[in-house]
BAVOTI-27762 format. One line per 5 residues: number of its first residue (from 1); their letters; for each residue z, x, y of N, C-alpha, C. Coordinates in nm, 2 decimals. Example, Ala and Ser with C-alpha at 12.3 -4.5 7.8 and 13.67 -1.06 7.14 Angstrom:
REM residues 2
1> AS> 0.78,1.32,-0.57,0.78,1.23,-0.45,0.78,1.32,-0.33; 0.71,1.28,-0.22,0.71,1.37,-0.11,0.79,1.29,0.00 .
//
This chain:
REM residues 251
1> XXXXX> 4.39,0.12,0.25,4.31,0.02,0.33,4.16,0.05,0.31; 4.10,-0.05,0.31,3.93,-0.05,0.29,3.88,-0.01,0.39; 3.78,0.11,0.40,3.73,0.13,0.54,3.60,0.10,0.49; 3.57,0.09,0.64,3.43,-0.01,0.68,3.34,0.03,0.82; 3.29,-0.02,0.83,3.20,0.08,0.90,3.13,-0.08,1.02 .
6> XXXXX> 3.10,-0.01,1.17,3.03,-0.17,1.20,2.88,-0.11,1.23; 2.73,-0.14,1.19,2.64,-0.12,1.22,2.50,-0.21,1.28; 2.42,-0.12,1.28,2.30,-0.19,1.41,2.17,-0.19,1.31; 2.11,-0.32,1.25,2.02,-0.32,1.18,1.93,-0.35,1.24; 1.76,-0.31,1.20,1.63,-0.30,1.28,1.57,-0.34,1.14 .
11> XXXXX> 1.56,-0.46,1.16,1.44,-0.52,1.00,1.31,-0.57,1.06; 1.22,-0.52,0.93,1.10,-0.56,0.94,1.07,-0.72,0.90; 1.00,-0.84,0.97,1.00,-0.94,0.97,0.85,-0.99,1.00; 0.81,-1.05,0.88,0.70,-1.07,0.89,0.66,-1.17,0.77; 0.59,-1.30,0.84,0.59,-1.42,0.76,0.48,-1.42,0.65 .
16> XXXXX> 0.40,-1.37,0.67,0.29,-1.34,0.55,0.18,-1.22,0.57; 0.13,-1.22,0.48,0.05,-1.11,0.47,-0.04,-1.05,0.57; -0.07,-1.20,0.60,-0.18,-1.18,0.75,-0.10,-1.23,0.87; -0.04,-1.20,0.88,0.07,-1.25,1.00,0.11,-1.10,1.07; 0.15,-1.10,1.22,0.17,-1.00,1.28,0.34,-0.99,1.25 .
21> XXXXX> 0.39,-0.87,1.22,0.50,-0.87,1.19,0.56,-0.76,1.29; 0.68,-0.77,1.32,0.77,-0.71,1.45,0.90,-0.69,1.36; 0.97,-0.58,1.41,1.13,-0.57,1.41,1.24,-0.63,1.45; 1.28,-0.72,1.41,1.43,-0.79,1.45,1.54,-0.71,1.43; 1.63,-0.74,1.56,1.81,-0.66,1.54,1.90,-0.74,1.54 .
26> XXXXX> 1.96,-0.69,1.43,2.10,-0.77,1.38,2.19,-0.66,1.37; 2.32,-0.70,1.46,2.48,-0.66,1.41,2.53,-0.69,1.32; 2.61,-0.63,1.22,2.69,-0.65,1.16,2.81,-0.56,1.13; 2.95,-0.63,1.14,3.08,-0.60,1.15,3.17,-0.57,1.00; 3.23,-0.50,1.04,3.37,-0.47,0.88,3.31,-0.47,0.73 .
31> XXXXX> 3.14,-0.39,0.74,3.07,-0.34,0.59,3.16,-0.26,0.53; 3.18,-0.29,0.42,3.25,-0.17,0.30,3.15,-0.09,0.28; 3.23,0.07,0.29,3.15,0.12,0.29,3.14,0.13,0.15; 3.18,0.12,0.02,3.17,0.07,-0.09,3.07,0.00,-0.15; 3.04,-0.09,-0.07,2.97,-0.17,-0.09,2.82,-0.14,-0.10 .
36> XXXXX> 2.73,-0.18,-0.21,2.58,-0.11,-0.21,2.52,-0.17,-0.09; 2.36,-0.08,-0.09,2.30,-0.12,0.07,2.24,-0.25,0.05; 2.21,-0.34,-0.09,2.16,-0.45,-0.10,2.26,-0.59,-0.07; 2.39,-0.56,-0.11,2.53,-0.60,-0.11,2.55,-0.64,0.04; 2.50,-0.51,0.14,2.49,-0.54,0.27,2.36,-0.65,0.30 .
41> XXXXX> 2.28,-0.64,0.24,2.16,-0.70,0.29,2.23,-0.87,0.23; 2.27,-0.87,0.16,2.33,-1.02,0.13,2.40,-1.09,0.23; 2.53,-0.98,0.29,2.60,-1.04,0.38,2.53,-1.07,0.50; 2.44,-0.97,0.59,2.34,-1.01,0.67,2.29,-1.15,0.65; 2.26,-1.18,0.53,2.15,-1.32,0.50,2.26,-1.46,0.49 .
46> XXXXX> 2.34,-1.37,0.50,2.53,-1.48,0.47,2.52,-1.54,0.56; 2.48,-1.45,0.68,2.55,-1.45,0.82,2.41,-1.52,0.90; 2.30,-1.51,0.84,2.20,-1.58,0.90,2.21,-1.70,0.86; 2.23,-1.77,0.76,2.20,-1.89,0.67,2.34,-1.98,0.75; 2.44,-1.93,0.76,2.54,-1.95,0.86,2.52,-2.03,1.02 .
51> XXXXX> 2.40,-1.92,1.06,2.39,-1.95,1.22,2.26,-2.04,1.19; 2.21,-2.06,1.12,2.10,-2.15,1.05,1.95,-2.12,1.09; 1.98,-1.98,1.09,1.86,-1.87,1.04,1.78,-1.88,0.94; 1.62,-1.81,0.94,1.57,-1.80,0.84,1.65,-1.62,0.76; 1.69,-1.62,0.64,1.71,-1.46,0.54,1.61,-1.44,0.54 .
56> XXXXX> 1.66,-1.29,0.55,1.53,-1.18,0.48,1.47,-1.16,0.39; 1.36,-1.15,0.33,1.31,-1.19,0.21,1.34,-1.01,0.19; 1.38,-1.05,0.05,1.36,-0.85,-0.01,1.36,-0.90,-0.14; 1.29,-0.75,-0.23,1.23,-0.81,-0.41,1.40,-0.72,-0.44; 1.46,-0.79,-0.55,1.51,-0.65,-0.63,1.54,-0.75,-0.78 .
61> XXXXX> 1.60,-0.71,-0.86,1.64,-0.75,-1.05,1.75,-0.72,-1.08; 1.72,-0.59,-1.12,1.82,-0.56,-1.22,1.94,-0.52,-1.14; 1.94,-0.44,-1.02,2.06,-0.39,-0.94,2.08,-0.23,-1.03; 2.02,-0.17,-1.14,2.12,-0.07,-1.22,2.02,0.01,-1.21; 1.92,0.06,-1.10,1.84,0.15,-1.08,1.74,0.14,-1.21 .
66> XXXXX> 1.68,0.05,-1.29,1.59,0.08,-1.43,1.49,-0.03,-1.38; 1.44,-0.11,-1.26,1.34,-0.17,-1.27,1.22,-0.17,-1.17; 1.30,-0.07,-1.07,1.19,-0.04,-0.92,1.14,-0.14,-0.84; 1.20,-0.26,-0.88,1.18,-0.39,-0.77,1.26,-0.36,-0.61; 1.37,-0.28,-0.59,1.44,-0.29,-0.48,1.38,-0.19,-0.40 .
71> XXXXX> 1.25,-0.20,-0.33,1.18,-0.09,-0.30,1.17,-0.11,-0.16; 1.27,-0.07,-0.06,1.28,-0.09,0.09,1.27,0.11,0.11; 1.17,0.08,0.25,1.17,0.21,0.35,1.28,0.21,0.42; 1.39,0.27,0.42,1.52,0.29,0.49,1.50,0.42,0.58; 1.52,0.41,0.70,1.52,0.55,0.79,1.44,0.63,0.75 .
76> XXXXX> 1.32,0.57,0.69,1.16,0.68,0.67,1.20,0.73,0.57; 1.25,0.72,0.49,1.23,0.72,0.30,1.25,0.62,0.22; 1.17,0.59,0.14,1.18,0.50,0.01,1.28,0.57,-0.03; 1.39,0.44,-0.05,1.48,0.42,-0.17,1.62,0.47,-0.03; 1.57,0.51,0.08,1.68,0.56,0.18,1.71,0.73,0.18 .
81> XXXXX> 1.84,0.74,0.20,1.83,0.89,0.26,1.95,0.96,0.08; 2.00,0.88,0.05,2.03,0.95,-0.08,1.93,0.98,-0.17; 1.94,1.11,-0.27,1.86,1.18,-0.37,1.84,1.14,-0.48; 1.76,1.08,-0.57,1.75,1.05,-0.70,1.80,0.93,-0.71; 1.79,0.85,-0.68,1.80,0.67,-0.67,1.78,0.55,-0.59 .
86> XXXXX> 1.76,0.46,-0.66,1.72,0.37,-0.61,1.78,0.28,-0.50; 1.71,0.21,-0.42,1.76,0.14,-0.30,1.92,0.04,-0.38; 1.90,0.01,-0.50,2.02,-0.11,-0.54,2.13,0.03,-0.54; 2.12,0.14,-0.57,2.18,0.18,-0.65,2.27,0.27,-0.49; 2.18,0.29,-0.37,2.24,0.36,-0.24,2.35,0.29,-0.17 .
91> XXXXX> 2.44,0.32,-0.14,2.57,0.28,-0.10,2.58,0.28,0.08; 2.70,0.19,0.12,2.71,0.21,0.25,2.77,0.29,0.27; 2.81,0.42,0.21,2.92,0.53,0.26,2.82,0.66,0.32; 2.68,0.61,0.30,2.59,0.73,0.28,2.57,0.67,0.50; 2.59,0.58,0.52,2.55,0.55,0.66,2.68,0.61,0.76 .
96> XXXXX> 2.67,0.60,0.89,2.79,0.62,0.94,2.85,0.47,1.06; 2.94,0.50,1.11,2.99,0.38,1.19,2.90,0.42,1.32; 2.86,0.27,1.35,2.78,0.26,1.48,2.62,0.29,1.45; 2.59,0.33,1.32,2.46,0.42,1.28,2.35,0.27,1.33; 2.27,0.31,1.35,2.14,0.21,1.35,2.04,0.27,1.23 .
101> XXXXX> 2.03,0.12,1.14,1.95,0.16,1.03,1.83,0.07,1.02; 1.71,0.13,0.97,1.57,0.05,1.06,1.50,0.08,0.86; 1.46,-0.07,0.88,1.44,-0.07,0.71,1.30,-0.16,0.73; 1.25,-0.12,0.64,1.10,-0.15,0.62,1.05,-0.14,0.49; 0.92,-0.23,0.45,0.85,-0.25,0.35,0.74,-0.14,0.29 .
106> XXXXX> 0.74,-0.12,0.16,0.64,-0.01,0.14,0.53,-0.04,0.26; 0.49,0.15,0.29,0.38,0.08,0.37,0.29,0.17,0.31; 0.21,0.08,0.25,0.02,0.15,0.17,-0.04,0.02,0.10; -0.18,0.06,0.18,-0.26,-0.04,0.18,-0.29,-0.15,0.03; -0.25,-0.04,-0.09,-0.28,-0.12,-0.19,-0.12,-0.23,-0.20 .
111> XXXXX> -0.06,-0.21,-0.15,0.14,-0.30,-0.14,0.10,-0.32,-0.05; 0.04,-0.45,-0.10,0.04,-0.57,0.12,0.17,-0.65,0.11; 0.18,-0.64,0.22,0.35,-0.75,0.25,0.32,-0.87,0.20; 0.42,-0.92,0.14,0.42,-1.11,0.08,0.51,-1.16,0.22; 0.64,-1.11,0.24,0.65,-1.16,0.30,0.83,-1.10,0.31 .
116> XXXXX> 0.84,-1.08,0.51,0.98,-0.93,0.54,0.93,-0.85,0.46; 1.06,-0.80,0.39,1.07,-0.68,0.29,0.97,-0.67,0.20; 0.92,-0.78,0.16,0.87,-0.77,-0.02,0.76,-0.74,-0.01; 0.66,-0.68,-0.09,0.55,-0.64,-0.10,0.47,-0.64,-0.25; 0.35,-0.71,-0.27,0.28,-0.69,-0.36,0.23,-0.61,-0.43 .
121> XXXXX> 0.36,-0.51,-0.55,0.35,-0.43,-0.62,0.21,-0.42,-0.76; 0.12,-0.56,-0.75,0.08,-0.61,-0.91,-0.02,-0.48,-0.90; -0.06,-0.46,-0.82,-0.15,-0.29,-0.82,-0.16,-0.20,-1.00; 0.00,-0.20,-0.95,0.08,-0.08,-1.08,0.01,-0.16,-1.16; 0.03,-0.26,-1.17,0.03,-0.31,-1.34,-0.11,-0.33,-1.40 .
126> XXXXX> -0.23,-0.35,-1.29,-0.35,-0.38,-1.31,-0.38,-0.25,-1.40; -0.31,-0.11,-1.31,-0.38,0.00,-1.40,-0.30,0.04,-1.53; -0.18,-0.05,-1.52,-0.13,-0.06,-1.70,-0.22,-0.11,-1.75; -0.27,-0.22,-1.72,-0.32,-0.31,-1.82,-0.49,-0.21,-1.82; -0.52,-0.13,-1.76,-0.66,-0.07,-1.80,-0.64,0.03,-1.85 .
131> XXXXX> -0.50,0.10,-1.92,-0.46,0.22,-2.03,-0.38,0.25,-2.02; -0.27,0.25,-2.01,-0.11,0.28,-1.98,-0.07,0.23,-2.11; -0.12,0.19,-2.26,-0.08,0.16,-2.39,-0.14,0.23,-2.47; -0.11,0.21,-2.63,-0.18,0.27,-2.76,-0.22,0.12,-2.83; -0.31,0.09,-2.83,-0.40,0.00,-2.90,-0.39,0.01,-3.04 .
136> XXXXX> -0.39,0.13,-3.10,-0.39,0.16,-3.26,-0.24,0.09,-3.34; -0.25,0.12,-3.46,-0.16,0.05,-3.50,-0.06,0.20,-3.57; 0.10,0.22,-3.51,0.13,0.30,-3.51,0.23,0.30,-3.63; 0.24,0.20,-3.66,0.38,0.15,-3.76,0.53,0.13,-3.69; 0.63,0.11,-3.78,0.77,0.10,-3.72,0.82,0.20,-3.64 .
141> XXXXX> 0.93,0.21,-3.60,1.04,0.32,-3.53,0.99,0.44,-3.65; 1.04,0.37,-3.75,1.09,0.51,-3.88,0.93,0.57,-3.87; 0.83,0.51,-3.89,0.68,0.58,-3.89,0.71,0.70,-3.77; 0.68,0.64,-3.67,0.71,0.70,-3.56,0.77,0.84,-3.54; 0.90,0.80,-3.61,0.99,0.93,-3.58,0.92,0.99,-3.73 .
146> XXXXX> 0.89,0.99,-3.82,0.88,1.07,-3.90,0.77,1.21,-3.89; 0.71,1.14,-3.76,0.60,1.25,-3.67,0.68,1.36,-3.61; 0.68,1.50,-3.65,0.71,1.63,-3.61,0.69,1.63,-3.48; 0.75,1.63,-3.34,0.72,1.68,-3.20,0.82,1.80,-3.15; 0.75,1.89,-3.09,0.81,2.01,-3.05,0.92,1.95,-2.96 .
151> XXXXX> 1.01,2.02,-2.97,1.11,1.90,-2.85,1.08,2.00,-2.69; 1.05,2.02,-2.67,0.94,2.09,-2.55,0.86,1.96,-2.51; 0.75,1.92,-2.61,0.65,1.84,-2.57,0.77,1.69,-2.59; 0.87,1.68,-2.65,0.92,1.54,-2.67,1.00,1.49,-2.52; 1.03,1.58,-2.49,1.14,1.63,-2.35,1.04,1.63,-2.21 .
156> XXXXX> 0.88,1.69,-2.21,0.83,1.65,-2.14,0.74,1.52,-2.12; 0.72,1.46,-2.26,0.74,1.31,-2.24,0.84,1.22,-2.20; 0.95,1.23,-2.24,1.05,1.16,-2.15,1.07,1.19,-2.04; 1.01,1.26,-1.96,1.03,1.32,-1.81,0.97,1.22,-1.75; 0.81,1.17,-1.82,0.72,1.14,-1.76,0.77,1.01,-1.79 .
161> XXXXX> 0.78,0.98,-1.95,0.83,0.83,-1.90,0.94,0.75,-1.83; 1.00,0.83,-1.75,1.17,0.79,-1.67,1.11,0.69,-1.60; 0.96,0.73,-1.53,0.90,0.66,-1.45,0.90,0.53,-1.46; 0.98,0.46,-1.30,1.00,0.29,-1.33,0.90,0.20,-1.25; 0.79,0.31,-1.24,0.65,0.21,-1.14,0.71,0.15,-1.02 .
166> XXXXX> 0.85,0.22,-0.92,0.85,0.12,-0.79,0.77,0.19,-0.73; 0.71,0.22,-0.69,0.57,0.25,-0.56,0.61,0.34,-0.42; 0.75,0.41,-0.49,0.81,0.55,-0.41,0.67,0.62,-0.34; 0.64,0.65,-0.45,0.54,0.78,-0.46,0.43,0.73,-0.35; 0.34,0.65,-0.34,0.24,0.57,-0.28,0.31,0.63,-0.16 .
171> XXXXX> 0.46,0.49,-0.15,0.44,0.47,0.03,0.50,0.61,0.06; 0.51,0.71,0.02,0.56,0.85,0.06,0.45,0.92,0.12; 0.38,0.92,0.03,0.25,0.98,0.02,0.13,0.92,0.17; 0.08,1.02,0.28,0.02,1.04,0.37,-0.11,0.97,0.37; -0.15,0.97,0.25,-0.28,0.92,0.15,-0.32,0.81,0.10 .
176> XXXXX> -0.19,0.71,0.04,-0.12,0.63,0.00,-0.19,0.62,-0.17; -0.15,0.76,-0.22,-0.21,0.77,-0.35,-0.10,0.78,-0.41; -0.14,0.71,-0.56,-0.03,0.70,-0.69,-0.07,0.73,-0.76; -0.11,0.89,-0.74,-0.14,1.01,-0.88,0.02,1.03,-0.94; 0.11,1.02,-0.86,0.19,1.05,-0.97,0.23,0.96,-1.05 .
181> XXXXX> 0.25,0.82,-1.00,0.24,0.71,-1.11,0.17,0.68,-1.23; 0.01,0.72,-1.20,-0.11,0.75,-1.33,-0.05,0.85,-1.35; -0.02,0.97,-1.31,0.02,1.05,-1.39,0.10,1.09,-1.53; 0.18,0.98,-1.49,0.35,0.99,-1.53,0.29,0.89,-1.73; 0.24,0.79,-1.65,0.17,0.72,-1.74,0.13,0.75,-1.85 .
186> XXXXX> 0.02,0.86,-1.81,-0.09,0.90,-1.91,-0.03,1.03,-1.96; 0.05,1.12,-1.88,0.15,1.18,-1.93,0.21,1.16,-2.10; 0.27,1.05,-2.06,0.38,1.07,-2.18,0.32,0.98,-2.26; 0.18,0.95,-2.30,0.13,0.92,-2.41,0.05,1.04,-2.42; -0.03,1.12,-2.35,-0.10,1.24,-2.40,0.00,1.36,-2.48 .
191> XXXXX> 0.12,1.34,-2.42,0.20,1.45,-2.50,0.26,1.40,-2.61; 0.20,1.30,-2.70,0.23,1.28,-2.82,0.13,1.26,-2.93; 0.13,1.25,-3.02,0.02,1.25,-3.11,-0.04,1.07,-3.13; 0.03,1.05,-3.09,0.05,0.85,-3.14,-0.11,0.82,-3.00; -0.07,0.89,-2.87,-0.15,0.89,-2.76,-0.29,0.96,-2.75 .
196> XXXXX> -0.30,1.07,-2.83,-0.41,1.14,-2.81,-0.57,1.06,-2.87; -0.53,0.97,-2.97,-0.66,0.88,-2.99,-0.75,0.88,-2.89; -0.67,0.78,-2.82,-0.73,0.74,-2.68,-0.76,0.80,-2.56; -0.69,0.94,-2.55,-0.69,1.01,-2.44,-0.76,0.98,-2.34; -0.87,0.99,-2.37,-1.01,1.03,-2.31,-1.02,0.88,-2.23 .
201> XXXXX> -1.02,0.79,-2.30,-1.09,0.64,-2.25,-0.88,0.63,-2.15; -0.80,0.69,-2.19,-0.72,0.61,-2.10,-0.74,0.71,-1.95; -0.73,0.83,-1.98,-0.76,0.88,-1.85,-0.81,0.83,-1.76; -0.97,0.81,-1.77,-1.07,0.75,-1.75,-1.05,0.62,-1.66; -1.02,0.54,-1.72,-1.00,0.39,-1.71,-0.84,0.35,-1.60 .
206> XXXXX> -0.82,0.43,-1.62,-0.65,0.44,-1.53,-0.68,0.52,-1.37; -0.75,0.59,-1.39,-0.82,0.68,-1.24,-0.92,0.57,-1.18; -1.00,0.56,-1.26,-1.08,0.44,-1.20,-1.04,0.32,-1.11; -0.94,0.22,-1.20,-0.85,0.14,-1.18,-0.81,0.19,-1.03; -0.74,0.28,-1.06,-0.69,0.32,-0.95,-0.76,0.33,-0.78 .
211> XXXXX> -0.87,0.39,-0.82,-0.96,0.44,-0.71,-0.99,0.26,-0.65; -1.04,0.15,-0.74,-1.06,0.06,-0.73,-1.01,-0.02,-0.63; -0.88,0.00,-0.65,-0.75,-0.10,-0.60,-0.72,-0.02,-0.47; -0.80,0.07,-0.44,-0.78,0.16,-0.31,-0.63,0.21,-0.24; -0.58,0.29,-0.38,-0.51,0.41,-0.32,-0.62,0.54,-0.30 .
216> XXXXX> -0.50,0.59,-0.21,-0.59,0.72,-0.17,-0.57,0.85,-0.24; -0.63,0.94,-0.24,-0.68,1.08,-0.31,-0.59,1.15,-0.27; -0.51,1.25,-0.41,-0.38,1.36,-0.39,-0.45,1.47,-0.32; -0.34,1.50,-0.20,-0.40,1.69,-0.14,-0.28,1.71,-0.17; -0.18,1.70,-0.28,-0.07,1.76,-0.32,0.00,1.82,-0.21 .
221> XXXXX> 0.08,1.72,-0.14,0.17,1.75,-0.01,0.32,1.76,-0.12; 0.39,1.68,-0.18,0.49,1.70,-0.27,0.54,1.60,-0.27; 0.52,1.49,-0.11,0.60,1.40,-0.10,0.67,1.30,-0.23; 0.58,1.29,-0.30,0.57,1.17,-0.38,0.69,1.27,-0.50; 0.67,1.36,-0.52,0.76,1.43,-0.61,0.93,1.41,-0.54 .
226> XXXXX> 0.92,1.45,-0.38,1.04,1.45,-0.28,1.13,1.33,-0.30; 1.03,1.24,-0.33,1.11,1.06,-0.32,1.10,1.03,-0.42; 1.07,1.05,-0.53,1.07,0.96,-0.67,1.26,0.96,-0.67; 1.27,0.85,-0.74,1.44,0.85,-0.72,1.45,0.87,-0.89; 1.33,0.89,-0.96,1.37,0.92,-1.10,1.32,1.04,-1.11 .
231> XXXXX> 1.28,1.15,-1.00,1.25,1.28,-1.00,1.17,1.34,-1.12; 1.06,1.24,-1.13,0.90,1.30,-1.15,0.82,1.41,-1.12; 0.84,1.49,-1.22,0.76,1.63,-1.20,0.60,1.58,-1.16; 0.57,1.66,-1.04,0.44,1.65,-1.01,0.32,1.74,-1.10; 0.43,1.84,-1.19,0.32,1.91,-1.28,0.26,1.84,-1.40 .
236> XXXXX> 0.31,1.65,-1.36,0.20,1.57,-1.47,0.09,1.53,-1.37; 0.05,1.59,-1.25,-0.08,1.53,-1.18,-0.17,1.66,-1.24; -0.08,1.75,-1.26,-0.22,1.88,-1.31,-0.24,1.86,-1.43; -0.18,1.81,-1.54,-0.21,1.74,-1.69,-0.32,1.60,-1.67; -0.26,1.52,-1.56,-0.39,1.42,-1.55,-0.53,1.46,-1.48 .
241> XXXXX> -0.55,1.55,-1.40,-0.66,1.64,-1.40,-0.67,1.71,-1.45; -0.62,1.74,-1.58,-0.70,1.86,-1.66,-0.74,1.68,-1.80; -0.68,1.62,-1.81,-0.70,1.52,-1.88,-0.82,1.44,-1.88; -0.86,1.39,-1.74,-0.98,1.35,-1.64,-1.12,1.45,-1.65; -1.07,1.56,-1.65,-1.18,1.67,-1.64,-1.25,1.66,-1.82 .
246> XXXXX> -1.13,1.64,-1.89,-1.20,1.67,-2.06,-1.29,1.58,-2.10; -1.23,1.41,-2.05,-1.27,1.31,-2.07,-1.41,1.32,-2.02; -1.45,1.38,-1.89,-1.59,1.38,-1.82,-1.68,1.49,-1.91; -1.63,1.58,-1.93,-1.68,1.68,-2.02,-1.74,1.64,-2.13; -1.67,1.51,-2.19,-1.74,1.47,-2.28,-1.80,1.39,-2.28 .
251> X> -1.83,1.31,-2.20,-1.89,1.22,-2.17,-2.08,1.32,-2.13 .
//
């Protein structure tokens, strides 16, 4: 037999950006615990659309943990209380029967609420688009790989690029800084040769961005390392400040 669990939801509800938003509670009865925590958020919205309720708005895509849209505060951690994954990816077996679960929207100033759950992530992308690429012209795959990399430095690029830009790290962070997002970034183009052209001007241009769009400044608490659910080494924020520092140096 399928066990199931009955629980006490506390959602964040709020009609726009500039709008006062408050907690609503909703019951719901016979959850699989099988069943993922967005899986649950459907049935909830079943059950509203039913009594001829407004649903809860929440972002997500892909559901397979690789796109960082399903980006809910679950009982005071992004992504919820499981390790190394994402909100699509967290299950109801992780809750208990009778549990009260209180879910919420990133909260940092640069992620303003659209509206409930969802939040205006385009932040990330603004500071892609001011160096988070290689502009040069690198050639094919085969070019590419025909470049000698220590598999040390190849291995700590892919570390950096696991990174799927949901905005863990931000709403974790006390500060509401996304050093390790710039980090992660500039990371795993500086540890290859294809990246180092640019170094200097991407550093640069990606910290700026950043400061711009008003996140806040790392005092390296860990948090942001604690909740990444793709377990991003924070020792690419000391490569982006030693990166930052060269770039001024030469300047």
């Amino acid at each position: 037999m399928e066990k199931t669990i009955n629980i006490t939801l506390k959602v964040w509800r709020q009609k726009g950006p500039q709008a006062k938003g408050a907690f609503e509670t909703y019951q719901l009865s016979n959850i699989s615990i099988d069943s993922s925590f967005l899986e649950m958020l459907d049935v909830l919205n079943e059950k509203l659309v039913s009594e001829k309720k407004e649903p809860v708005v929440f972002d997500h895509d892909c559901r397979e943990g690789i796109c960082g849209m399903c980006s809910l505060y679950i009982n005071g951690h992004p992504h919820g209380p499981d390790e190394d994954v994402t909100t699509c990816q967290l299950h109801m077996r992780k809750f208990k029967d009778g549990e009260t679960i209180t879910i919420e929207p990133w909260r940092s100033r640069a992620f303003p609420v659209i509206k409930d759950l969802m939040v205006d992530r385009s932040a990330y992308d603004k500071i892609m688009q001011a160096g988070g690429f290689i502009s040069i012209s690198t050639g094919g795959v085969p070019d590419a790989n025909a470049i000698p990399i220590a598999k040390e430095k190849a291995d700590e690029a892919m570390d950096a690029a696991s990174c799927i830009g949901c905005g863990a790290c931000a709403a974790a962070c006390k500060n509401g800084s996304a050093m390790l997002f710039v980090a992660a970034k500039v990371s795993q183009l500086a540890l290859l040769p294809q990246g180092r052209i640019e170094a200097s001007r991407r550093a640069k241009a990606m910290v700026s961005k950043m400061d711009e769009l008003g996140f806040g400044n790392c005092t390296n608490t860990g948090a942001c390392e604690a909740e990444c659910p793709k377990n991003v080494s924070i020792s690419h924020i000391a490569r982006l400040n030693r990166e930052f520092l060269v770039a001024k140096l030469k300047d």
